[in-house]
C-alpha positions in Angstrom: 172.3 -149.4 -97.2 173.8 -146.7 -99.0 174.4 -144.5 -96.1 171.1 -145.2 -94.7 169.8 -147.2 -92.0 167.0 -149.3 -93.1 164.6 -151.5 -91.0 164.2 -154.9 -92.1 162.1 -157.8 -90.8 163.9 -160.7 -90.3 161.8 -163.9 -92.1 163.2 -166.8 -91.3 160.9 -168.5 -93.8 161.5 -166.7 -96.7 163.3 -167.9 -99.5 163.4 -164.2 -100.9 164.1 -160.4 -100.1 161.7 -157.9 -100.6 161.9 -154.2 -100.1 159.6 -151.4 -101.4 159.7 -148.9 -104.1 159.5 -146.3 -102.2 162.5 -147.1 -99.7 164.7 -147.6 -103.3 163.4 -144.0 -103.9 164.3 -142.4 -100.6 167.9 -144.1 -100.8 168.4 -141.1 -103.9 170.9 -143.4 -105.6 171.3 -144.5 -108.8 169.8 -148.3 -109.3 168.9 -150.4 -112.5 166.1 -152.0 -111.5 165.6 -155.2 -113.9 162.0 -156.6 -115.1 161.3 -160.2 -113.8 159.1 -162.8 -114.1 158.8 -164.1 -111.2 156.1 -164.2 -108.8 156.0 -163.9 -105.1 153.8 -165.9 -103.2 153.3 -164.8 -99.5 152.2 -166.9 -96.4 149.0 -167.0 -97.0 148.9 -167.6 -100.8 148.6 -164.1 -102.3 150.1 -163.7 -105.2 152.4 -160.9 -105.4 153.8 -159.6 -108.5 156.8 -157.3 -108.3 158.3 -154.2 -110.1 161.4 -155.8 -110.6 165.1 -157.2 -109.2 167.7 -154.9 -108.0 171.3 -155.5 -106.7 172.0 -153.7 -103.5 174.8 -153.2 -101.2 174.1 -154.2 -97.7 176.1 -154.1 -94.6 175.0 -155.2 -91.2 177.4 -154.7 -88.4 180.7 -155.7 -89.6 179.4 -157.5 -92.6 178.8 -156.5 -95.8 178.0 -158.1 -99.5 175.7 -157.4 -101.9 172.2 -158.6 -102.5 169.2 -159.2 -105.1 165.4 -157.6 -103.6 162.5 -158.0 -105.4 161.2 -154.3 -105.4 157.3 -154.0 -104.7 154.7 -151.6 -104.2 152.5 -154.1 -102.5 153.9 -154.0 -98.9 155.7 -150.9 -96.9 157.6 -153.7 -94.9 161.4 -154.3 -96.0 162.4 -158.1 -95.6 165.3 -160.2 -95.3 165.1 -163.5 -96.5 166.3 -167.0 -94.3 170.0 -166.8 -96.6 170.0 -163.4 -96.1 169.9 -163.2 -92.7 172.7 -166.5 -92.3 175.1 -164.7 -94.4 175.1 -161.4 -92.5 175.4 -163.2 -89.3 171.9 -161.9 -88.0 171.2 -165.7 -87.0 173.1 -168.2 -86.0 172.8 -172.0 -85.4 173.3 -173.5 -82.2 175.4 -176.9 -82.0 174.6 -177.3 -78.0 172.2 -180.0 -76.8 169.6 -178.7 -74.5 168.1 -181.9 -73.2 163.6 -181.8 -73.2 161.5 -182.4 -70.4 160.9 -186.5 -70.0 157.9 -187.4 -72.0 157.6 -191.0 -70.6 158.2 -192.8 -66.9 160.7 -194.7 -68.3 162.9 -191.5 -69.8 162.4 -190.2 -65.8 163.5 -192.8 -64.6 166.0 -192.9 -67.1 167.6 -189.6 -66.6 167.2 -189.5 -62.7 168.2 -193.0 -61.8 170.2 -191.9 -59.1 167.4 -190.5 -57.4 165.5 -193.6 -57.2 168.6 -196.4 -56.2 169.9 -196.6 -52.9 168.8 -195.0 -49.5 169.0 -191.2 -48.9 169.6 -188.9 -46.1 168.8 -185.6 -45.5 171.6 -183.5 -44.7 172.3 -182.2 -41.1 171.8 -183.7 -38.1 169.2 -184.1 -36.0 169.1 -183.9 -32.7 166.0 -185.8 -30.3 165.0 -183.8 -27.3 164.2 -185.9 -23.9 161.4 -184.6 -21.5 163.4 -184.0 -18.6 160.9 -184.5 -16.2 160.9 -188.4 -17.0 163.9 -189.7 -16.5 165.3 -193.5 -17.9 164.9 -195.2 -14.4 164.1 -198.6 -16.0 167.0 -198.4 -18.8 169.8 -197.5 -15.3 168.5 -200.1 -13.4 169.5 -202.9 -16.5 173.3 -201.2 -16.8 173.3 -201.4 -13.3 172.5 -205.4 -13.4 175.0 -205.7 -16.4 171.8 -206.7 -19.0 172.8 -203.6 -21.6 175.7 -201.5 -21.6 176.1 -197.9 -23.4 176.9 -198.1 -27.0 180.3 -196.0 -27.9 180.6 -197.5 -31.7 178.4 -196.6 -34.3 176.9 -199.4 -36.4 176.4 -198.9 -40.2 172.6 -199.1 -40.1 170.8 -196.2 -42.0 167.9 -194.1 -42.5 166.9 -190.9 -44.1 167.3 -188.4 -41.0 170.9 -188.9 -39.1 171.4 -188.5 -35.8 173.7 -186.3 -33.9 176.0 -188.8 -31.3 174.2 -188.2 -27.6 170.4 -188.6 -29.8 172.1 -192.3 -31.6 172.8 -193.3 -27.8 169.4 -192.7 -26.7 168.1 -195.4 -30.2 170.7 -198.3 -28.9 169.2 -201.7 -28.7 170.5 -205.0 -28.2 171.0 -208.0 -30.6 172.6 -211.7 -30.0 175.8 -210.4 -31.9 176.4 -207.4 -30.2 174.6 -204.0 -29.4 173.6 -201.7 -31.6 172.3 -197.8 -32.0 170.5 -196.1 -35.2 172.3 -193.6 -36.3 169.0 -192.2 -38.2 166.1 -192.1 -36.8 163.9 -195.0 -37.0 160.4 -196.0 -37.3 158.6 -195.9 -33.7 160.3 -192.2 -32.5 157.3 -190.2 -31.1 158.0 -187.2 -33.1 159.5 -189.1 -36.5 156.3 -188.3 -38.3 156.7 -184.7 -37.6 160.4 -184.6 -38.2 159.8 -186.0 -41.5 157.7 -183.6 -42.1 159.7 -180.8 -41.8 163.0 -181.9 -43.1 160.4 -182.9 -46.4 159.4 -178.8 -46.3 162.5 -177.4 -46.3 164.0 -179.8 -48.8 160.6 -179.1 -51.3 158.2 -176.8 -49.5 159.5 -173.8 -51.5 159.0 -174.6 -55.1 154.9 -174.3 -56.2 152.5 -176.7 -57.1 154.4 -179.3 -55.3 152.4 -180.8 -51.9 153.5 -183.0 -49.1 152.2 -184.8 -46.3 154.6 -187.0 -44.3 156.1 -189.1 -47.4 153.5 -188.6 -50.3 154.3 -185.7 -52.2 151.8 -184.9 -55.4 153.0 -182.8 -58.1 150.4 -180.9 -60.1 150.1 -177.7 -62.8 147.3 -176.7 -65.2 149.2 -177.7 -68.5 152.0 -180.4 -69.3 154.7 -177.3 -69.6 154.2 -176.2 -66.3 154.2 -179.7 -64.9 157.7 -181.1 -66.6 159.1 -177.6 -65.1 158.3 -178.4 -61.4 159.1 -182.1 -62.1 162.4 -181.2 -62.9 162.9 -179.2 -59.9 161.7 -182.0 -57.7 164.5 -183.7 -59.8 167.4 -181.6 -59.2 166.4 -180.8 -55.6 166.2 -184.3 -54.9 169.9 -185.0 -56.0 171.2 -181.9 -54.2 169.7 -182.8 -51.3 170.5 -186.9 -51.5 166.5 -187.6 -51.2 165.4 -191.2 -52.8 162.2 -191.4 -54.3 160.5 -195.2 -54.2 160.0 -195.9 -57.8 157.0 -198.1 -57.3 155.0 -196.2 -55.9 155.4 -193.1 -58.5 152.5 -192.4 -60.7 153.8 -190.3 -63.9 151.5 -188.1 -65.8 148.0 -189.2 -64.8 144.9 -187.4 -65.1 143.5 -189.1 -61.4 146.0 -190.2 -58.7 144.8 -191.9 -54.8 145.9 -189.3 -52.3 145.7 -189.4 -48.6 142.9 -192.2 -49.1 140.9 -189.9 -51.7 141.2 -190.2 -55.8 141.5 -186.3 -57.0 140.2 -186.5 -60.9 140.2 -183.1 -63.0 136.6 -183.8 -62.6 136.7 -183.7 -58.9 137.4 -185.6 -55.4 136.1 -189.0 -55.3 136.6 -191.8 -52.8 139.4 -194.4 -53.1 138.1 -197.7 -54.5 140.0 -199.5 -51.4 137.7 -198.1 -49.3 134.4 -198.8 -50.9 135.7 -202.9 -51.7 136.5 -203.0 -48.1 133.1 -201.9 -47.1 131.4 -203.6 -49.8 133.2 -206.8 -47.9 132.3 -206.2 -44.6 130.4 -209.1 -42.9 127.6 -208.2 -40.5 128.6 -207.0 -37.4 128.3 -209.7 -34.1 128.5 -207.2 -31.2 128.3 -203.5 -30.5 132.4 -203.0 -31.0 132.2 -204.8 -34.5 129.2 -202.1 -34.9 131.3 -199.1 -34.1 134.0 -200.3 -36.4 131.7 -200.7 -39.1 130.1 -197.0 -38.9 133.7 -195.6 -38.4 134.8 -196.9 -42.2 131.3 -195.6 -43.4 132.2 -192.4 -41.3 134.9 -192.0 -44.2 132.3 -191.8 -46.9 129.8 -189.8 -45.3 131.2 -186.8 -47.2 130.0 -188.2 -50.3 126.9 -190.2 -49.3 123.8 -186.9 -48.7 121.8 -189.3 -46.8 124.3 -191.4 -45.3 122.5 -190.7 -41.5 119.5 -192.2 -43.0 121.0 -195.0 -44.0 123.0 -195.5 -41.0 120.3 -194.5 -38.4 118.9 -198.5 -37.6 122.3 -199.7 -37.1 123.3 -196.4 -34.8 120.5 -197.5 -32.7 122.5 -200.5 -32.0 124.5 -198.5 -30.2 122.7 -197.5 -27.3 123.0 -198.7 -23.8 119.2 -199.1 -22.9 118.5 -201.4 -26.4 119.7 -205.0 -26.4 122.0 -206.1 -28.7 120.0 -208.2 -31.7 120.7 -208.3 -35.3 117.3 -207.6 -37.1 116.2 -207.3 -40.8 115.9 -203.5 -40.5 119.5 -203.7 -40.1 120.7 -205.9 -42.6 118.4 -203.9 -45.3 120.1 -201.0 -44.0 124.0 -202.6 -44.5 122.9 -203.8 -47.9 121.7 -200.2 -48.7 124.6 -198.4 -47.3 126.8 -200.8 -50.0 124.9 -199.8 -52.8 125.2 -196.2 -51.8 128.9 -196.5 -51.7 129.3 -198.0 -55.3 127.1 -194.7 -56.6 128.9 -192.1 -54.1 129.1 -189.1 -56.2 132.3 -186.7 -57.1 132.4 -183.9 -55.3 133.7 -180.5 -56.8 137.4 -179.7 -55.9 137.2 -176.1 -53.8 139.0 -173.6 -55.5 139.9 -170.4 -53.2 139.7 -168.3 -56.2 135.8 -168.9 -56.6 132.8 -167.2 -54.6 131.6 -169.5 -51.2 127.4 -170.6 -50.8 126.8 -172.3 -47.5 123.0 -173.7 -47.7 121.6 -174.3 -44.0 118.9 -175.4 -43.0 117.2 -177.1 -39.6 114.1 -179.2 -39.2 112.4 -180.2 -35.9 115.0 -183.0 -35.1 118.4 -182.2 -37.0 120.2 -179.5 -38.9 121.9 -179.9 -42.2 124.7 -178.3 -44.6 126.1 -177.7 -48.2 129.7 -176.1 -49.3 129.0 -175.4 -52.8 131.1 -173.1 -55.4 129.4 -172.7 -58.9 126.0 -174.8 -57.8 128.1 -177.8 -57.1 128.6 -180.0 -53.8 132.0 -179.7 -51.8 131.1 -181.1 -48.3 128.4 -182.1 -46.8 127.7 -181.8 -42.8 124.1 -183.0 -40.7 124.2 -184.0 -37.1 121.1 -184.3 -34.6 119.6 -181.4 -32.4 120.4 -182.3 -28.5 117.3 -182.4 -26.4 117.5 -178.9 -25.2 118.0 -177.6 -28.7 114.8 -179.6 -29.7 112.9 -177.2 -27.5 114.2 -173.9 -29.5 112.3 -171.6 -31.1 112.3 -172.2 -34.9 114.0 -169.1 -35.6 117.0 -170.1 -32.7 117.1 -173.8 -34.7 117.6 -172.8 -38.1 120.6 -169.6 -36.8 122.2 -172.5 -34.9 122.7 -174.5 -38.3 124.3 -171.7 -39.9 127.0 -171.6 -36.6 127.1 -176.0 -37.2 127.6 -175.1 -40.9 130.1 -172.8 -40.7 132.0 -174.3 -37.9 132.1 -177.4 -39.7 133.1 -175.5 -42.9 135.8 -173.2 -41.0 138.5 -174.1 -43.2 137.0 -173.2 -45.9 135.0 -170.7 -45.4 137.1 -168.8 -42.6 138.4 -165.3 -43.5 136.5 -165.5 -46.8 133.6 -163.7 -48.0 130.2 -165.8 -48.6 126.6 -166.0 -49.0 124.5 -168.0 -46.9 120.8 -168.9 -47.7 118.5 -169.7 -45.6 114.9 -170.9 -46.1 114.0 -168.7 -42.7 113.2 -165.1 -43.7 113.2 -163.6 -40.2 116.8 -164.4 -40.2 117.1 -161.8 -42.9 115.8 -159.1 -40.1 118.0 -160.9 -37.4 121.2 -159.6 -39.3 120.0 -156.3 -40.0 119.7 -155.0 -36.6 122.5 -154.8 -33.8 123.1 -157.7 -32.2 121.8 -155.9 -28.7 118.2 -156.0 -30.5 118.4 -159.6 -30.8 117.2 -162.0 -27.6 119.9 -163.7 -25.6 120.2 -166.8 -26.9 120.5 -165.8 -30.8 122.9 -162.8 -28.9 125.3 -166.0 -28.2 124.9 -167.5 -31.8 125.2 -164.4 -33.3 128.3 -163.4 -31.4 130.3 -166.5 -32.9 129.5 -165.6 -36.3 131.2 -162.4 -36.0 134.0 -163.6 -37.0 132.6 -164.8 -40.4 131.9 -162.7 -43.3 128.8 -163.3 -44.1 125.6 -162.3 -46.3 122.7 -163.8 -45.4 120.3 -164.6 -48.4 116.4 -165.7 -48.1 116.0 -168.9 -50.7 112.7 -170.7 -50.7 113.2 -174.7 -49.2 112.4 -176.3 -52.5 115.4 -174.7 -54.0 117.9 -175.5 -51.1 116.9 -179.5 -51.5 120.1 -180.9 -50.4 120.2 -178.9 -47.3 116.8 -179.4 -46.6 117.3 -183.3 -46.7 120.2 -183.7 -44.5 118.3 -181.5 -41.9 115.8 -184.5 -41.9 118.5 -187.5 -42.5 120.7 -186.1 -40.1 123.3 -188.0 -38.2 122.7 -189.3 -34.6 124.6 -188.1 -32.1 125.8 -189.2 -28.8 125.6 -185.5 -27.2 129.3 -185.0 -26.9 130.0 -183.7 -30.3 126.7 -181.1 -29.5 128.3 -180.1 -26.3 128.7 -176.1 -26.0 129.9 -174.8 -23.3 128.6 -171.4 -24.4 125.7 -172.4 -23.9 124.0 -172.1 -20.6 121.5 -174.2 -18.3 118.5 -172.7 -18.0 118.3 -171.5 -14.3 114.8 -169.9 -13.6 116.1 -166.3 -13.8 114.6 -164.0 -16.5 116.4 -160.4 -17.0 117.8 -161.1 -13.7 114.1 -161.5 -12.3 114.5 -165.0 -10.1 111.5 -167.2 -10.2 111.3 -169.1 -6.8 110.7 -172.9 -7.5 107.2 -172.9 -6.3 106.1 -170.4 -8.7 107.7 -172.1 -11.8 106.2 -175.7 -11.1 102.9 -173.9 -10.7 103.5 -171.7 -13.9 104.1 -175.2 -15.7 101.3 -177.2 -14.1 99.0 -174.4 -15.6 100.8 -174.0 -18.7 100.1 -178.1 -19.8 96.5 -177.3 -18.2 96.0 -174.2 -20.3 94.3 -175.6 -24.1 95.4 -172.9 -26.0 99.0 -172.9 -24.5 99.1 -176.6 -25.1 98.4 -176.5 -28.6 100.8 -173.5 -29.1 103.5 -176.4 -28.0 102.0 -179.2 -30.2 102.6 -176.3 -33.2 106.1 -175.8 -32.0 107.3 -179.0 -31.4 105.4 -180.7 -34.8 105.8 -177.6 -37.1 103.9 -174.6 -37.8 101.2 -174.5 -40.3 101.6 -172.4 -43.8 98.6 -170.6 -43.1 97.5 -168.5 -39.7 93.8 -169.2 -39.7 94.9 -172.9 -38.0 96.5 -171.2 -34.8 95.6 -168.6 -32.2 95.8 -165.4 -34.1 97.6 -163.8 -31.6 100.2 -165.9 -31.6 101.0 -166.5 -35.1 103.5 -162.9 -35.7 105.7 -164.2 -33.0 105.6 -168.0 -34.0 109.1 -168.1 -34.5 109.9 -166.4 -31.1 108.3 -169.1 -29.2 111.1 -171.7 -27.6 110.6 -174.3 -24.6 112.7 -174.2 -21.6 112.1 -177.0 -19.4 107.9 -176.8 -19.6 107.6 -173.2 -20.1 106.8 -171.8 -23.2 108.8 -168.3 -23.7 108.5 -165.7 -26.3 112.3 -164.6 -26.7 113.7 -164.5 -22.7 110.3 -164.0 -21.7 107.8 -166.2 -20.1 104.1 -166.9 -21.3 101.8 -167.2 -18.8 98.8 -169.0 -18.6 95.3 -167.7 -18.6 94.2 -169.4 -14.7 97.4 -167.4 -13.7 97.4 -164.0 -15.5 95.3 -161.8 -12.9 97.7 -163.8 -10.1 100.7 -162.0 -11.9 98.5 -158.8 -12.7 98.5 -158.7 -8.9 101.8 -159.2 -8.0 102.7 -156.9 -10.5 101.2 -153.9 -8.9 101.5 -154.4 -5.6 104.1 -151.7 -5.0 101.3 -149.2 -7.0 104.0 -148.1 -9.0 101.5 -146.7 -12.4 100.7 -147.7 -15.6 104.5 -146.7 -17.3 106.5 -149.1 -14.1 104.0 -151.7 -14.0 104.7 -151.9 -17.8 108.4 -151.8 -17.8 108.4 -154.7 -15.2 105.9 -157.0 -16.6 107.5 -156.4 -20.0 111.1 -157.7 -18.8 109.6 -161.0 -17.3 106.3 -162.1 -18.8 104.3 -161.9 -21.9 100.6 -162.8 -23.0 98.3 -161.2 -25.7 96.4 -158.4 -24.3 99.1 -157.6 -21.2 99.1 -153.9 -22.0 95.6 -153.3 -21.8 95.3 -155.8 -18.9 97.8 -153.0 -17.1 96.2 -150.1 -17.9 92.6 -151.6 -17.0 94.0 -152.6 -13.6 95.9 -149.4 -12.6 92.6 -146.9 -13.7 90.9 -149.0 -11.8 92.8 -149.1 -8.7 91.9 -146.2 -6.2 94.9 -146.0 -4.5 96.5 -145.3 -8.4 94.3 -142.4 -8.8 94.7 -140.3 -5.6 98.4 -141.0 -6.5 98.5 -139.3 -9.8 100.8 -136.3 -10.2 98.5 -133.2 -9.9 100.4 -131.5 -12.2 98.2 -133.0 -15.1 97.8 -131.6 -18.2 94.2 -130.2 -18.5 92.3 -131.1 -21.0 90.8 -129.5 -23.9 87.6 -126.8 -23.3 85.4 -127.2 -26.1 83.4 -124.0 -27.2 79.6 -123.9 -27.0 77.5 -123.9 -30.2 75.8 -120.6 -31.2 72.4 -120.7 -31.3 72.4 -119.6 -35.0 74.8 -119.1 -37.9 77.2 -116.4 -38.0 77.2 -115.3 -34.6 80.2 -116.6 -33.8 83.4 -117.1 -35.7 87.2 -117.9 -35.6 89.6 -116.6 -37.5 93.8 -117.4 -38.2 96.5 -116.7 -40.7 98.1 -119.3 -42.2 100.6 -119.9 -45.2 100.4 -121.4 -48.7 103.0 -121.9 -51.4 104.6 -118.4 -49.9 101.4 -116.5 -49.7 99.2 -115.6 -46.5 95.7 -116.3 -46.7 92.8 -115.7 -43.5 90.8 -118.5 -43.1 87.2 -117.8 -41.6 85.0 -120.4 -40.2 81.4 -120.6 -39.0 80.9 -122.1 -35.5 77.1 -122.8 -36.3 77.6 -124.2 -39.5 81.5 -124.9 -40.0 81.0 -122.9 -43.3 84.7 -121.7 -44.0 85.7 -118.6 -45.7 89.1 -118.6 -47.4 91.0 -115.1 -48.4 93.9 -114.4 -50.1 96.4 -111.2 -47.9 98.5 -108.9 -49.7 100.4 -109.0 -46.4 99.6 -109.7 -42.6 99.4 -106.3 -41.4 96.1 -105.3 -39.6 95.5 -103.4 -42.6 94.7 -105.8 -45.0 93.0 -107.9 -42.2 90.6 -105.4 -41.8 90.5 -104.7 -45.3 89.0 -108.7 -45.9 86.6 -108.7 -42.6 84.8 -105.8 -44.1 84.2 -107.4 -46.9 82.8 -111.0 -45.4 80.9 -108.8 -43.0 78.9 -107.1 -46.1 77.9 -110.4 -47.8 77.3 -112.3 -44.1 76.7 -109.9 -41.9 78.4 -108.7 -38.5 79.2 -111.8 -36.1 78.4 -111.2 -31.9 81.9 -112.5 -31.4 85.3 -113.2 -33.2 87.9 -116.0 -31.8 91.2 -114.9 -32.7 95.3 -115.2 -32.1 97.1 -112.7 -30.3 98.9 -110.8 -33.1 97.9 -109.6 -35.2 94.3 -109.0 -34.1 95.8 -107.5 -30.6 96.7 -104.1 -32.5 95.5 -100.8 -31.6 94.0 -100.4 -35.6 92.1 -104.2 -35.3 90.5 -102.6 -31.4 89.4 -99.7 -33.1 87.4 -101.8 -36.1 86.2 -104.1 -33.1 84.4 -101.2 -31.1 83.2 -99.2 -34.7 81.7 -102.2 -35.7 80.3 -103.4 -32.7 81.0 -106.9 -32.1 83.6 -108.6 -29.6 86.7 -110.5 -30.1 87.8 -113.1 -28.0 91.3 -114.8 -27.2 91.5 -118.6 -28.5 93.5 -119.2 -25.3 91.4 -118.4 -22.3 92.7 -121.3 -19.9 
């Protein structure tokens, strides 16, 4: 413009050009700019009045022409009106159709009809791989009798996965007009699901948001944009590739679709209605197979159903050997309930990765129970039944083996993820604290298989971990197998590698059901502990949740409780090798445990003769005492000691314990002697003085001793 470059907007939607007054002054050329009447009105509806119209010579590129602008002092931006911009080729229009997205199932259909007619094929071949170790004696004995013969023609049968020629020889079968062989691999292979599989990943596996199992493949984005983009792809893949999609079965554009027997809503997961009609139609059960088939279609909704092992847990008992098989009432109610259940089953929240993990876990006397939650909302649920040996744990060993059941049963979620994991149990808090070496054996083994977890174990009260809570105490029967771990170990009357002969354990269990205390110390472990202590042996309650059951004894950690008929028994077997109070200790400590078993020990050993004449005679001796003075000031002590960085002499009375406190100018015998002098004027001279070696071993301090006639004593004679 003029010799100038000039920056322009480009306004598509203006019907005008603007530029400002003071551009038209920097240009420093001659312009007539003409009064208007015109009025500009801008996006927004401000009203814009201009200086006036000018006519100016514009080139752009390789055009050039000349133009009107409205000049103002309103805006510093230049623009180029929608005419403007057309005639000096700044825009253009383009003539070529670019086709949209399909809005509709019919317009996919439409446009991509060739995906959805005829059969497909993946391309390649694929070739089926024989175990060599079994080799096709039946199918050589029939050529040999002339019943089938090998197939050398191929046949025009076809599937979506061809098959390379010695693979189509091994599919031939026989039909009355003629024999035949698949050249793609049918139905009834043992690995067709798995081929399938594969041949679906590489075709699709690579473009995102698109997921397959075997021949379902679900196609979802966060907005319609995204969606219509990997729809396309599908599309186009599809064609390259020769895949045919079954247009029946495709669901367009939905907000909730059925996949893999589960409807996923933008709300969240939610079981198919199928399912829930099929149980809602289920008859009662007439023997203990129709039974198992029953539970194992309720086993799908358990997920969604909390309290589905309440429900369930009158027809489970069905199921047992030693109870003949009759239908009752209890079970019908409890069929009729489990249908209602399933027409309320709630949504569960889909789990996003993205989101921070709480597991809830929590155990009661007969079952453990679990939550996945993200955000305070349910993703799983997960109960089972405590085995008969876990039964007898301690309560802090129950409730650390449901956080291993939750988060084994929550591995693929939870795995390789950080989390928080609350627990109703606050010792637990002091469990994970300490090294795992601190811990007793049996929650070293638990502990050890949550290593490779990361977890953060938080203390929340039970009445704000309800669901977890509940399914501890509607949890799901179990057979035993699915409780079998073979980490854990039998219980073979060894403790810290101390054996226990047989004799001596039946007798330590005889006396231990005989023993009232012990005995109610197993009623509190097996019914529950109560909230307050003053309802329990004192002594027992800090170590309530220590206490386990192995087989009839009770044990506090790996160590066994004995009985009060048999504690002086033990006492004696304990020192029989008259090994001293610290031995005796070490050894009854590694095996047995009672309230009162330290002093027990030390009464035992000082009173055992042999003990004493044993003792080391090397003993420190103890403390002499001083005699008291007949009267006051006739014997004192005196020491030096420090004080914010100053020295002081402390003085004290043996008669009366009166001290005298003086401040040093240093801690030479100077200014010792200097402070005795004066104490001595206002008390008198002492008969003796109990002092340190230095400084009161100088030759100046002897010399004030023997002027002033009094002794001085070391405060170390022995």
């Amino acid at each position: 413009m003029a010799g100038t470059i000039v920056n322009f907007k480009l306004d598509t939607g203006a019907g005008a050009n603007v530029i400002p007054k003071k551009i038209i002054d920097r240009l420093q050329i001659p312009v007539n700019i003409q009064k208007t009447n015109t009025v500009l009105v801008s996006y927004g509806g401000t009203r814009i009045k201009p200086e006036g119209v000018v006519k100016l010579h514009v080139q752009a590129g390789n055009k050039t022409t000349d133009m009107m602008f409205f000049v103002t002092t309103a805006s510093d931006t230049a623009l180029l009106g929608r005419q403007a911009c057309v005639q000096l080729d700044l825009i253009r229009k383009t003539e070529t159709l670019i086709p949209s997205p399909p809005t509709t199932k019919t317009e996919l259909l439409s446009r991509y009809a060739s995906v959805f007619q005829g059969l497909g094929q993946f391309p390649g071949l694929h070739h089926i791989h024989t175990d060599p170790n079994v080799p096709p004696a039946m199918l050589a004995e029939l050529e040999t009798r002339g019943v089938i013969s090998k197939v050398s023609k191929p046949t025009p049968w076809k599937r979506k996965t061809a098959l390379d020629e010695e693979s189509a020889d091994l599919c031939a079968f026989n039909m009355p007009w003629g024999r035949y062989r698949f050249h793609c691999m049918p139905f009834g292979i043992k690995s067709a699901n798995e081929v399938f599989q594969r041949l679906n990943s590489e075709s699709f596996g690579d473009i995102q948001g698109v997921f397959m199992v075997a021949d379902d493949m679900i196609i979802t984005a966060a907005t319609k944009a995204e969606h219509d983009a990997i729809l396309e792809k599908v599309m186009n893949r599809a064609e390259s590739v020769n895949v045919k999609f079954n247009k029946g079965k495709l669901q367009y554009m939905v907000n909730e679709v059925t996949y893999l027997g589960h409807v996923i809503t933008s709300d969240g997961v939610k079981p198919d209605e199928s399912k829930v009609s099929a149980i809602l139609q289920l008859s009662p059960p007439t023997d203990r197979k129709a039974l198992q088939r029953l539970l194992g279609v309720t086993r799908y909704l358990s997920q969604y159903i909390p309290n589905e092992a309440t429900l369930t847990a009158p027809l489970r008992l069905l199921l047992r050997k030693d109870i003949a098989w009759q239908w009752h009432p209890e079970q019908q109610t409890a069929l009729d309930q489990l249908k209602t259940a399933v027409t309320t089953a709630p949504v569960l929240r889909r789990f996003d990765p993205k989101e921070p993990i709480e597991v809830q876990a929590d155990a009661s006397k007969d079952g453990l129970g679990a939550t996945l939650m993200q955000k305070q909302q349910p993703i799983a649920y997960a109960s089972r039944a405590l085995s008969a040996a876990e039964k007898n744990y301690a309560q802090i060993e129950k409730e650390l083996q449901a956080i291993v059941f939750a988060l084994r049963k929550f591995h693929q979620y939870v795995y390789g993820v950080p989390m928080r994991v609350q627990s109703d149990h606050k010792p637990l808090e002091a469990i994970f604290s300490k090294p795992i070496g601190a811990a007793p054996a049996r929650l070293q083994r638990m502990l050890l298989q949550l290593q490779r977890y990361d977890i953060h174990i938080v203390f929340t009260p039970g009445n704000q971990m309800l669901i977890a809570d509940t399914l501890s105490r509607a949890y799901i029967p179990s057979d035993g197998a699915e409780n079998l771990d073979l980490s854990e170990e039998k219980v073979i009357y060894a403790v810290n590698g101390e054996a226990l002969c047989g004799d001596i354990v039946h007798m330590i269990q005889q006396a231990t059901q005989s023993d009232p205390e012990l005995d109610l110390i197993r009623q509190l472990h097996e019914q529950g502990w109560p909230d307050r202590k003053k309802k329990v042996p004192l002594a027992y309650w800090p170590i309530r949740h220590l206490i386990s059951i192995d087989d009839g004894l009770l044990m506090k950690d790996d160590r066994i409780i004995i009985p009060r008929a048999l504690r002086l028994e033990v006492l004696k077997r304990l020192h029989v090798a008259h090994q001293g109070i610290q031995h005796s200790l070490a050894h009854a400590r590694s095996c047995f445990y009672w309230p009162g078993l330290t002093e027990a020990i030390h009464r035992m050993v000082e009173a055992c003769s042999s003990c004493q004449q044993s003792l080391p005679k090397n003993q420190k001796e103890p403390l002499i005492s001083h005699p008291v003075p007949g009267g006051p000031w006739q014997k004192i002590a005196a020491d030096i000691f420090d004080f914010q960085r100053r020295a002081f002499l402390l003085i004290v009375d043996y008669f009366s314990e009166y001290p005298e406190v003086l401040q040093l100018s240093d801690k030479t015998s100077g200014s010792l002697i200097a402070q005795f002098r004066a104490v001595f004027a206002r008390h008198g001279v002492p008969e003796i003085l109990i002092a340190d070696h230095v400084p009161f071993a100088s030759a100046e301090m002897a010399r004030f001793v023997h002027d002033w006639g009094f002794n001085i004593t070391r405060s170390s004679p022995n």
